[in-house]
N, C-alpha and C positions, 0 to 999 in steps of 0.2 A: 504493500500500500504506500510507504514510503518513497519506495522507488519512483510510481507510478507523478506521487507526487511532485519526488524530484525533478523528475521526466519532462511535467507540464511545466514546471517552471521553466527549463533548459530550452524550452522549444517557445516562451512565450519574450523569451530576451532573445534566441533567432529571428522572431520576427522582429522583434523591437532594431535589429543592427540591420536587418534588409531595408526595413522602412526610412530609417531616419541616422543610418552611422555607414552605410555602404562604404562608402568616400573614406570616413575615417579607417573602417576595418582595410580595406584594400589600401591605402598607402602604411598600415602598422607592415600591414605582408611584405608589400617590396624596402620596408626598412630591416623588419625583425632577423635576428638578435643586434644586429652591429649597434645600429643608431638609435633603436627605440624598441623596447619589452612590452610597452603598457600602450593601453587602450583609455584615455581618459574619457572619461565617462559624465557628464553632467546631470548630477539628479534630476535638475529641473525639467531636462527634457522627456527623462522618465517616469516623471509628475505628471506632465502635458500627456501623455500616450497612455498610461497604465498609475493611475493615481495609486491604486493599492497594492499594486506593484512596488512604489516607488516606497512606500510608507512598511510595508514589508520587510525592504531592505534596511529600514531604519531600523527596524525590533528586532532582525534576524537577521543580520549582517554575514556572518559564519555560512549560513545556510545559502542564502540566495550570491552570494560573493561567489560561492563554489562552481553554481546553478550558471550565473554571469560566465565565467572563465572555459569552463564546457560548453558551453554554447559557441564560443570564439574557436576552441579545437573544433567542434566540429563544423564548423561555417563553412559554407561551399567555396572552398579555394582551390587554385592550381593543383594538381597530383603532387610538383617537387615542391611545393609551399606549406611548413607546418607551423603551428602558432603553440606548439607544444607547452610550453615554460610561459607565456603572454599571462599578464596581469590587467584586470580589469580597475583601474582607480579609480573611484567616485571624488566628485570634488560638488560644489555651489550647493548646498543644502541649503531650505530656505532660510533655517535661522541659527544663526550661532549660540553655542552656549556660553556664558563668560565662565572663567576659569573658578571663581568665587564660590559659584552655583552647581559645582559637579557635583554628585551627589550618588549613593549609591544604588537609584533606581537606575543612573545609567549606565550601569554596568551592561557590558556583553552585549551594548544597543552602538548604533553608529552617530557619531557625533562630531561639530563643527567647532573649531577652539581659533580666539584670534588673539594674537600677540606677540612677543619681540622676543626672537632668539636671544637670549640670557649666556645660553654655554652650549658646545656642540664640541666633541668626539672627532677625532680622527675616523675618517672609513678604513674598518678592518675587516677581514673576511671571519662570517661566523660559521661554525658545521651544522649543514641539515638533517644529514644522513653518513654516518661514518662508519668503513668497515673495517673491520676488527681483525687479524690475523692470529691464529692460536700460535704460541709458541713453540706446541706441544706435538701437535699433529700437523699445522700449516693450514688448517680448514678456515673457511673463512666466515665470517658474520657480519650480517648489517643490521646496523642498531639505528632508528630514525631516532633526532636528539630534540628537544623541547628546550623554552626559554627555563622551565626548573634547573638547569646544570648541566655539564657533563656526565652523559649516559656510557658505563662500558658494559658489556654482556654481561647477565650471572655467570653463564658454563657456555662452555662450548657447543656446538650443536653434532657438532664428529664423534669427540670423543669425551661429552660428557663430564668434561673435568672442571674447574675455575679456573682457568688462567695459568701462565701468564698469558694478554691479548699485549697484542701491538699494532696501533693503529697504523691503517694503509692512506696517506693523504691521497696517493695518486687516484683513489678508487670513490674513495670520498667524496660528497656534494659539498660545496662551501656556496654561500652569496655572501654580500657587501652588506656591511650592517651597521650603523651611526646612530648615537644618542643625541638626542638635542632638550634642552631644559627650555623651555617656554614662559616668560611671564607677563602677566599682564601690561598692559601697553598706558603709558602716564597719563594719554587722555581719558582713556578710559574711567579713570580714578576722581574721585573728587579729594578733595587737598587732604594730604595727611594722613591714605588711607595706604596700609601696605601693602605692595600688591603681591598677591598670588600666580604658586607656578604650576606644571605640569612637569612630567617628563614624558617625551616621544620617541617612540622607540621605531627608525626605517628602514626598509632594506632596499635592497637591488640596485635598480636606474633610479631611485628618486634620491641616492645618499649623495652627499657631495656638493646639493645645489644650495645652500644655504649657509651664512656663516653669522658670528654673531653681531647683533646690533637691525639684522633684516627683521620686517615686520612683516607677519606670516600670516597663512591662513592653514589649518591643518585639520585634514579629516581624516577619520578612523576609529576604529572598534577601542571602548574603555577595558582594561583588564585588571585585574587584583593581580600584584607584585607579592608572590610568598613569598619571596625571598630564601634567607635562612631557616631551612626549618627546626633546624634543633632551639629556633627562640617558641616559646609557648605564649607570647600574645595574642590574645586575640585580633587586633586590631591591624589592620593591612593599610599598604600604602599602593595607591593608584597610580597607571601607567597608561598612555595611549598607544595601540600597533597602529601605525599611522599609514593612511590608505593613499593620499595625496598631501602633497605639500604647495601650496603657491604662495610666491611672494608677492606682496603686494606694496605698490612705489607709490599709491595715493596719500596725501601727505593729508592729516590728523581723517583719515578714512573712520573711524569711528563715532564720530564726532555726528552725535543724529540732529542733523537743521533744520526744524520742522517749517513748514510754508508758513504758519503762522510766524516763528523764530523770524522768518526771512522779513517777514511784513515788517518787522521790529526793528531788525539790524538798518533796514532802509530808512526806516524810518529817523532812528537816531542819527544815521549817517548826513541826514540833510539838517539837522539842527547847524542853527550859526554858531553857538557856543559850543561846537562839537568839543576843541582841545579843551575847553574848561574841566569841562564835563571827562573826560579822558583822565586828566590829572586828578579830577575831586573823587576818583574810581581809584586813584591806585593809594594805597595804605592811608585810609584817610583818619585813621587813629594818629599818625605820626605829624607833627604840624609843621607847615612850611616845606622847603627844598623843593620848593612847585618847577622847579627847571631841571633837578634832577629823576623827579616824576616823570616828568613828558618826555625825559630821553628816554627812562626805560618802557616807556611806553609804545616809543617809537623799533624802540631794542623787540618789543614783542612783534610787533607788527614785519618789522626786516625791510629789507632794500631788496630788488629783483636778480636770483642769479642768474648770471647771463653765461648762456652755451657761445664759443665763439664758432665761427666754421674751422677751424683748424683743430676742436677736439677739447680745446683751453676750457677751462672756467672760468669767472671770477663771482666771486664770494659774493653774496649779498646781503648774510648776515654781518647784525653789529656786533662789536665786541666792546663791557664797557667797564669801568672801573670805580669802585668807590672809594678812597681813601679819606678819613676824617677821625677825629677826637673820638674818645669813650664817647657813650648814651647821647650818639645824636642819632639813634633810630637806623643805623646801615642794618646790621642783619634782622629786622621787620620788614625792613621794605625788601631786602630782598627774599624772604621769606615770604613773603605775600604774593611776589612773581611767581609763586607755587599755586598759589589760587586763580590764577587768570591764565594763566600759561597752558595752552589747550594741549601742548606737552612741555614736562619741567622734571628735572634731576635736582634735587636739592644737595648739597654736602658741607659738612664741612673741612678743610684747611687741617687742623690740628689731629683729625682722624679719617686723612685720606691719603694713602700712600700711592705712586703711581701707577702702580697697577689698579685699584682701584678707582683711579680716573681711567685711567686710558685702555688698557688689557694686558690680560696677563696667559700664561701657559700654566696651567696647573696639573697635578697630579695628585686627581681622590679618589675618594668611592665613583664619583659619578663615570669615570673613567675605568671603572672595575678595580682603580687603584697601580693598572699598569700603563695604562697608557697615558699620554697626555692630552689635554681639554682645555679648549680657550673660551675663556670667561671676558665676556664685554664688562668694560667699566661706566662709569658714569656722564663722561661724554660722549661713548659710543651711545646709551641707552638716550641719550638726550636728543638724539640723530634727526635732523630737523625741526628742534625745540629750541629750551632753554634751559642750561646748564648754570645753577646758582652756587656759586662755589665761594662761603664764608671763610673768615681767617687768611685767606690766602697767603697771608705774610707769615704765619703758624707751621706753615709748607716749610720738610725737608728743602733743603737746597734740589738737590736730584730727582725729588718729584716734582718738584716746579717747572726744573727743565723738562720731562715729558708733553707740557703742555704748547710747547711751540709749535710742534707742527700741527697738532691738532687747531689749534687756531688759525693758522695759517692757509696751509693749504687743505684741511678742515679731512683731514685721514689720520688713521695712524696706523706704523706699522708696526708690526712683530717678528723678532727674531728669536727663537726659543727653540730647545729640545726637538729640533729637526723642523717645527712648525715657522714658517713664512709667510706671513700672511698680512692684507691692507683692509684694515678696517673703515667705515665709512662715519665721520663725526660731524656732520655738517648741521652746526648747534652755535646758537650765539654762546658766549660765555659771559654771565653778569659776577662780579667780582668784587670784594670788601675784604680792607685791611685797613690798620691802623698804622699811622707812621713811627718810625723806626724807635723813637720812646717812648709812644705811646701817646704825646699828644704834639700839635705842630709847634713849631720853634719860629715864631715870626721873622727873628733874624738870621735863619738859618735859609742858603737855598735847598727850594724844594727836592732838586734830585737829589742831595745827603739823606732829605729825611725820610722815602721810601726805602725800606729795604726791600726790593723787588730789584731781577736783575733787569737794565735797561733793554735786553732783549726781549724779555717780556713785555714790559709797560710799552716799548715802544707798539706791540702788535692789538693795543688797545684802539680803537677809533675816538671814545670819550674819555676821558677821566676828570672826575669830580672830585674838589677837596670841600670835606663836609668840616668847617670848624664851627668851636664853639666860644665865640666871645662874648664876654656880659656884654650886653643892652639894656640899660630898661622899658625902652618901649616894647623890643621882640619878647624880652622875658614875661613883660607883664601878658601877650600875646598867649604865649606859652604856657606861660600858668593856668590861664583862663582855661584854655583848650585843652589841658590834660588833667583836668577838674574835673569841665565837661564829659567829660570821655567817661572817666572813672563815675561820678554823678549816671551816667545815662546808663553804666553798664551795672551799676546797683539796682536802680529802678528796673529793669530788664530783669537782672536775676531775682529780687526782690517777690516781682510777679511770679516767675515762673516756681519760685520754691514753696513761698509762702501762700496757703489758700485764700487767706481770709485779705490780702495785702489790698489797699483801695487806691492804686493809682490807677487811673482812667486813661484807653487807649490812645485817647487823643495828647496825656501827658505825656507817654513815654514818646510817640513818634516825636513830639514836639523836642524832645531831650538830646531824642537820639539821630534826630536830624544832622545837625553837623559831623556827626561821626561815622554817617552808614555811606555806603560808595552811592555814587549818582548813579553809575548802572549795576546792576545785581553781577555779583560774581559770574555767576552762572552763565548770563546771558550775556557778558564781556567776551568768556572764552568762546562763545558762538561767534561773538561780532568777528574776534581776531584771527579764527577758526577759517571765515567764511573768505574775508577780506583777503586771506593767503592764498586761498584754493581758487577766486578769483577775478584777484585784481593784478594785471604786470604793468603800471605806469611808465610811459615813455616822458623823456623829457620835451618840455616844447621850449624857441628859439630862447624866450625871456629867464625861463630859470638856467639856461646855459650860461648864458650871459652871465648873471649877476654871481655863478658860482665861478666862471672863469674873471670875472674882474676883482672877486674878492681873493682868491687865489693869486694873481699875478700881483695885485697890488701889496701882496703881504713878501712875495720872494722878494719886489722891486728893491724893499731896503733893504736888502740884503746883498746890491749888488757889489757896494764899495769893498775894497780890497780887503781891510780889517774887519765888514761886519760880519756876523755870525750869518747862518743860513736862517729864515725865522723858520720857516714848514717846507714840509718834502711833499711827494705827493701821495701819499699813506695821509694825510690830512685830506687832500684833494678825493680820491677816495670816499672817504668816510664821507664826506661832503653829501658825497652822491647817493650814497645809498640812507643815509638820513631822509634826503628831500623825496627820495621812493617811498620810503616808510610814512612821512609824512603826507604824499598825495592817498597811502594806501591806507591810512588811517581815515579818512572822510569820503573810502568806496572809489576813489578817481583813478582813469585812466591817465591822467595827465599830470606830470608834475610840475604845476606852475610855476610863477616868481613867488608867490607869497612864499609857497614850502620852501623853495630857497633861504629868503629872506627871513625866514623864521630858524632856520637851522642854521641860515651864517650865523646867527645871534647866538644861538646854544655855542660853537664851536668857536666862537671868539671868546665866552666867556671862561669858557673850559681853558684854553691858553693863556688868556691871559692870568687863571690862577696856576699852572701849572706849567707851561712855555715860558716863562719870561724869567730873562735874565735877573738878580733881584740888584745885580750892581750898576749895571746901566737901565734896567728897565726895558729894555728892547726884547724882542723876542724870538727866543734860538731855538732851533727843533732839536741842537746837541742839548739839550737839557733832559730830555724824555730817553732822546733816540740811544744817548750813549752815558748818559750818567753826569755831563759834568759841561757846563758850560764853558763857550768861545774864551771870554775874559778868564776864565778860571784854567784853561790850559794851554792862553799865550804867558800867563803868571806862572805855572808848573814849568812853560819852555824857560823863562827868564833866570827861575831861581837856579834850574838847572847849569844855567849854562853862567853863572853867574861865580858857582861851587866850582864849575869846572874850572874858569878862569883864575880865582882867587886859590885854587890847591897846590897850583902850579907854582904859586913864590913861596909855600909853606910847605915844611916836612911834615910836618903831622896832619897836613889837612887843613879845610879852611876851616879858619875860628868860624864861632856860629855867630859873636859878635860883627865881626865885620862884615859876613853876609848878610846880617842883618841893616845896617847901617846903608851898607851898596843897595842892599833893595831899598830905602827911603827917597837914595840921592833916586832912583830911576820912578819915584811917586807910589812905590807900594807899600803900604800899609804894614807896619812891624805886624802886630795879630794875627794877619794874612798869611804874611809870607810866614811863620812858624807856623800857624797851620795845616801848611802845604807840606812844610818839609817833613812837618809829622807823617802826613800821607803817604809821603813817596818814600820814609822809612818803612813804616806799614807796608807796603808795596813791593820794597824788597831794594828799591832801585837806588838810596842812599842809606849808605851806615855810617859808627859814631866809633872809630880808632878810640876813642877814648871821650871823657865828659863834654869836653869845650871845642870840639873839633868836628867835622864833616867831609866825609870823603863820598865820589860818585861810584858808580858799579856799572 
């Protein structure tokens, strides 16, 4: 009866492949085995044809899977054409299950999981079928072997005895077999939630296509993992046999934008106050920095990457930088880009070592413990988002440098335990540190007091100094507003704990008005969600203009022979992809003058707290680019050359007195120039024969 049953199945997917897969079936033929095994399969079309059919295969996957593949052997093909070993893979089920939600009804049923390769396995070959050689006699046996372990014979079948067996590889079946660890994907999440993983377990042709950081869609039968049996828990850990694998390049594809969302997102998009309204959205607990709001605002939104015809890229994420005093609100605000960020990796600095930003080759369990497994880090998972990285300055020296090329040319690569491999990072990076003693030194220049290497900072587009000077008008500002905050968020909890509490709905909004974002969390990350997936603004002639005249008018002073360089065109850049982000923040295809003119203004003010020389006041891009300004290492030439001169009429060296004194007659500052010479002992590049003397190296 079984049979009979199997039977009708087998003949009800022949027809199903005559009708509607001919074409497919017949080019699997003139590929199979070289170039292609599998038959992909779309549920949906076996929905359309055979809806209980289709729905069948969802409950009994095992069964009708088998039913599928016998149908394919036996399909009317050429005489010398066999599809012997061919795989049928289902993929497009109508609804995915999130990873959160598996559950044990769906065991042994066929299911849809989506999310972001975490870790994946070397492809290695696993045995299906292995035969066994007796020691004893030379008879042979075949043992078919199961995910439980490695199976060897009880006895022989000859001669009856137990072993010894020795397995025969040559005779032996082996496939291709990869683990991949799956987790949920950051838009998916709303802020703060952890996400959950799977593991998938593939074989054949589909191993190989996927590496970590790709966002997947993965169909296949759920299984209980027994694992070890000699442990007596009751309780099992889940595994998927993964039937198809597809990756999917749709950028925040999760992200569900319902017609109405859309009516909304237009809507707000045509408000006049649109940037107000943008900024009073993002941490609006924190008061003030309203220009360092709307960059990051812009930071979420991005500038357009552009494909060149020669293959090129160029980046159109921003990259941006906080550096400022204790408790002025940097890690909130960027903690909060966690909430709007329709994808976002949070971390911090102090407990993230480079592998965990970037990737690493490890060797666990998940590898069986022999092999090795690459684990995506924090900027791979961030992989067309936003990667919030606190402390930054908390960072090993050697983790920090992993993070250059990842910013840069937005990959990273891996060289490890035979593993070779370029992961994909193409993720803004938002960034906070405190300067180098913890608060700024007004009379100190600013590149002393990051300690970030200038390679780094230099591959930022913004950087922001957040300080904190008394005021009494801002403070009394401050006070008010962090009153307020605290006041509305009493009344808030007040309500919601206490039963009997009498404040009236119209008190609390009225409270908590200044404190709640002008648009809902929620329906931000739709806006910035929607705006990416589609808007590409081109520039038109006006904001060319006004971004090439503010550009050349800033190199102009820098033409004279002695002046410093002010900007390179890594400013020029950033330029551009700001005023993208800005046309793309109010839905336009066009990046007018305003967007210019509103983002020269951010990146003028950004230099001028951070570019400028602080002794002439002029502004140098060696201040960022290389650590140390114009003025500051035609002084390092002079002192140098100054020691060199004056050692030459002394044995022991030059007095430190009299180099000090030569440096006055030539206008340098005694303080100065011993601070320098401190440096470039530091440095290595002058030593001290003794107390009162100075020799070069």
């Amino acid at each position: 009866m079984a049979q009979a049953a199997n039977q009708e199945l087998v003949d009800r997917f022949e027809e199903f492949y005559r009708r509607y897969y001919s074409d497919d079936v017949a080019e699997l033929a003139r590929q199979y085995p070289r170039e292609s095994k599998s038959l992909d399969l779309d549920w949906r079309d076996l929905y359309q044809m055979d809806p209980d059919l289709a729905d069948d295969y969802i409950n009994h996957p095992d069964q009708l899977g088998e039913a599928a593949e016998e149908a394919l052997r036996l399909y009317d093909l050429p005489v010398d054409v066999s599809l012997g070993q061919a795989h049928v893979r289902v993929f497009g089920l109508e609804e995915t299950t999130e990873i959160r939600d598996i559950r044990a009804e769906h065991l042994n049923t066929l299911i849809g999981v989506q999310g972001m390769v975490r870790k994946a396995t070397d492809v290695m070959p696993k045995i299906q079928s292995a035969v066994f050689v007796c020691q004893r006699c030379g008879a042979e046996t075949e043992v078919p072997q199961s995910d439980a372990g490695f199976q060897e014979p009880y006895q022989c079948e000859s001669c009856e005895r137990q072993g010894p067996f020795k397995l025969d590889p040559e005779r032996s079946e082996f496939v291709d077999a990869q683990k991949l660890r799956i987790q949920e994907s950051p838009e998916g999440l709303s802020g703060g939630e952890t996400p959950q993983s799977i593991d998938i377990h593939i074989e054949d042709d589909i191993t190989g296509e996927v590496t970590p950081g790709d966002h997947i869609t993965a169909t296949g039968v759920l299984r209980l993992d027994q694992g070890d049996e000699s442990t007596d828990s009751p309780i099992f850990d889940l595994y998927m046999e993964g039937s198809s694998v597809v990756v999917e390049d749709e950028e925040f594809e999760e992200m569900d934008i319902t017609e109405e969302d859309k009516q909304q997102i237009i809507e707000i998009s045509e408000r006049e106050d649109i940037y107000e309204q943008m900024v009073d959205s993002m941490a609006p607990a924190i008061y003030g920095h309203r220009e360092a709001k709307l960059a990051m605002m812009l930071q979420l939104f991005a500038g357009v990457t552009k494909e060149l015809p020669d293959g090129s890229r160029i980046r159109g994420d921003l990259h941006m930088l906080l550096i400022g005093d204790p408790g002025t609100g940097k890690s909130q605000m960027i903690s909060y880009v966690q909430n709007i960020a329709p994808r976002s990796v949070y971390t911090s600095g102090k407990g993230s070592s480079a592998a965990g930003l970037t990737a690493a080759a490890v060797r666990d369990d998940f590898g069986d413990g022999q092999q090795w497994s690459l684990e995506a880090g924090a900027l791979v998972l961030a992989d067309q988002g936003v990667a919030a990285v606190d402390e930054l300055d908390k960072m090993a020296d050697d983790d920090r440098s992993a993070m250059h090329e990842a910013l840069e040319q937005q990959k990273i690569s891996i060289s490890k335990a035979g593993i070779n491999a370029t992961l994909k990072a193409r993720c803004s990076l938002l960034g906070a540190a405190n300067p180098k003693y913890g608060r700024f030194d007004q009379y100190e220049p600013i590149g002393e007091q990051i300690d970030l290497e200038p390679a780094l900072i230099s591959r930022f587009d913004l950087i922001f100094t957040v300080t904190d000077k008394p005021d009494p008008e801002e403070d009394a500002k401050l006070a008010r507003h962090i009153i307020q905050t605290n006041y509305a968020g009493e009344l808030n909890t007040q309500n919601d704990n206490i039963a009997n509490a009498n404040h009236s709905a119209e008190e609390i909004d009225s409270q908590t008005e200044n404190v709640a974002p002008a648009i809902e969390a929620d329906l931000l990350r739709k806006y910035i969600a929607y705006a990416r997936r589609n808007c590409y603004p081109t520039m038109t002639d006006e904001a060319k203009e006004a971004i090439e005249e503010f550009y050349v008018d800033l190199r102009s002073k820098g033409q004279d022979e002695d002046a410093p360089v002010p900007v390179t065109a890594r400013q020029l850049e950033a330029l551009v992809r700001l005023a993208e982000a800005s046309a793309r923040l109010r839905l336009s295809d066009r990046v007018e003058a305003e967007d210019a003119d509103r983002v020269i203004s951010i990146v003028r003010s950004c230099l001028q707290d951070i570019g400028v020389d602080p002794e002439t006041g002029e502004f140098d891009a060696d201040v960022v680019e290389t650590g140390t300004s114009k003025t500051q290492r035609d002084r390092i030439k002079n002192i140098k050359g100054l020691i060199k001169e004056i050692e030459q009429d002394f044995d022991e060296g030059a007095p430190i007195e009299e180099v000090l004194d030569r440096a006055e007659e030539i206008g340098m500052d005694a303080d100065r120039a011993e601070h320098e010479i401190e440096k470039l002992k530091e440095k290595g590049e002058l030593y001290q024969p003794n107390k009162d003397h100075l020799r070069s190296i």
